[in-house]
N, C-alpha and C positions, 0 to 999 in steps of 0.2 A: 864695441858692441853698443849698439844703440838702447837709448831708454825705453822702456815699457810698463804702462801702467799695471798695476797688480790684477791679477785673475781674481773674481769674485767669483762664488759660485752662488746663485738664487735659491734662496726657501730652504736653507739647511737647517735654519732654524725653525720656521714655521711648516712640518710638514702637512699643516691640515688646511692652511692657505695655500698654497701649493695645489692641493687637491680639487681645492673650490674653484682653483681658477682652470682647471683643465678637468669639468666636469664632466664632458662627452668624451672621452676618453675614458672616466672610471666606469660611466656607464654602458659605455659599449664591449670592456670588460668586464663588467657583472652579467650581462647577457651572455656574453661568447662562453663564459664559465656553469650559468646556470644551462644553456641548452646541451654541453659538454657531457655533464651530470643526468640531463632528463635522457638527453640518446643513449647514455652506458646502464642506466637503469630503465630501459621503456620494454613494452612486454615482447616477450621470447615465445617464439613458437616448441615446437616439439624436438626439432631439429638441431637447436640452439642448446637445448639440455646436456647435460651428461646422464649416460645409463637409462634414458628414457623419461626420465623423470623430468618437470616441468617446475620451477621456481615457483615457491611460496607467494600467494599473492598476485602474479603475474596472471592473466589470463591467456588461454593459448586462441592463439584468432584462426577463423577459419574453419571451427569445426562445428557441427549440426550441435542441433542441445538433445542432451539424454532423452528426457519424455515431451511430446507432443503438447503444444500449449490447447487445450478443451477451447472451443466457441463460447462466447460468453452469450444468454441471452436475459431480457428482462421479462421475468413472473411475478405477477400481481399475484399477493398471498394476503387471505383474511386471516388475521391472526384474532383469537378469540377475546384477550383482553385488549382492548381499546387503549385503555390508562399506561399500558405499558409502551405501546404504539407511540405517544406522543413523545417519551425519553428518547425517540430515534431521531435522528438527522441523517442528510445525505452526506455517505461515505460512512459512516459505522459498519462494523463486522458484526454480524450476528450468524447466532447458530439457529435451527429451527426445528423445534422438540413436537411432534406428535406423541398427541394422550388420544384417550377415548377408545372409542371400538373400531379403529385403525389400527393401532398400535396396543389396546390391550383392554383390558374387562372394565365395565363400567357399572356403574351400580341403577344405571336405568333412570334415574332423577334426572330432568334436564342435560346430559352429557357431563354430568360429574361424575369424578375418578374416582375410586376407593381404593386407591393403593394400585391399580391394575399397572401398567407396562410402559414406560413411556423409550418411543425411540427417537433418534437425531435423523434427522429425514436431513438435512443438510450443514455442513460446518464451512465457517468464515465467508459468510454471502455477506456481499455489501449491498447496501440499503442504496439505490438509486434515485427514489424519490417516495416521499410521506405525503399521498394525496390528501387536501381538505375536502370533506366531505360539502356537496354542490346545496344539503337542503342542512343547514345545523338548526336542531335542536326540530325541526320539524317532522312529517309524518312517514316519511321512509327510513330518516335517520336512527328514531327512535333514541336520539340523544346530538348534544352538543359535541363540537371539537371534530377529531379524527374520525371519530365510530362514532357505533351506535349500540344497541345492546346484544346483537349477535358481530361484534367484534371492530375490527378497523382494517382497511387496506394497506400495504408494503408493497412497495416495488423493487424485487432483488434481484441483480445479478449472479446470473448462477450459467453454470457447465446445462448444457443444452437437455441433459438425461438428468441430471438432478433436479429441471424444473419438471419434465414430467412427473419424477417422487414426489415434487411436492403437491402440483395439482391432484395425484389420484392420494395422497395425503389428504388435503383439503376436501375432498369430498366426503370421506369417512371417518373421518377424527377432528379435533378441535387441534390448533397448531399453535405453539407460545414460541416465544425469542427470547435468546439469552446474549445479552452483550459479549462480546470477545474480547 
């Protein structure tokens, strides 16, 4: 029988050298095993369920959505305090409270409340823009900054029938904002 050198086997010792040297190999096995994973878990229709029922989480694709998304449009709304006007920025949620003799009894002084009624003419309208008033501090404004002394303007996005409430609001009562 003839001589032969002895069989060595590589990196039995080093198996983390070993790895580094055939590193598109490990990584082309870390993909094939993560998109393995993302397909056995990716979302299930209705069909795919047992008993009807549809996995936790999962959304089922394909189907209409329950309620009708509303038209969004933008309403310019004077809101009475001015000073409150300026804590808004665009993208804030604000609710919008009518007082006065819109919304409920007033004691006759200037459109101050005495306790009378107040309602939410609209909840979670986002604030689109905080106009600066074009004359500050001079003779239409009747004040610096946002407003003036019968109040400041808001521009909010709202549901197409909730800006009508709020204009026939604005005509008959004074309107305040509460952050959300």
């Amino acid at each position: 029988m003839p001589h032969f050198a002895p069989v060595r086997v590589r990196g039995g010792r080093h198996p983390l050298q070993r790895l580094l040297r055939h590193r598109r190999r490990a990584v082309a096995a870390g993909l094939a095993v993560t998109a393995a994973a993302l397909v056995a878990a990716g979302p299930h229709t209705a069909a795919d369920t047992r008993d009807g029922r549809r996995a936790r989480g999962h959304p089922v694709t394909g189907q209409p959505s329950q309620r009708p998304v509303p038209r969004m449009v933008s309403a310019p709304v004077r809101i009475a305090d001015a000073e409150t006007v300026r804590l808004l920025r665009p993208g804030d949620r604000v609710d919008v409270v009518a007082t006065g003799a819109g919304a409920g009894g007033t004691d006759g002084v200037a459109g101050g409340v005495t306790g009378g009624a107040a309602s939410v003419i609209a909840r979670g309208a986002r604030v689109t823009e905080v106009p600066e008033v074009l004359d500050p501090g001079g003779t239409g404004g009747g004040g610096g900054g946002v407003g003036g002394a019968d109040g400041a303007l808001v521009v909010l996005s709202v549901p197409r029938d909730t800006a009508a409430r709020l204009v026939g609001a604005g005509a008959g009562s004074r309107l305040a904002v509460t952050l959300c």
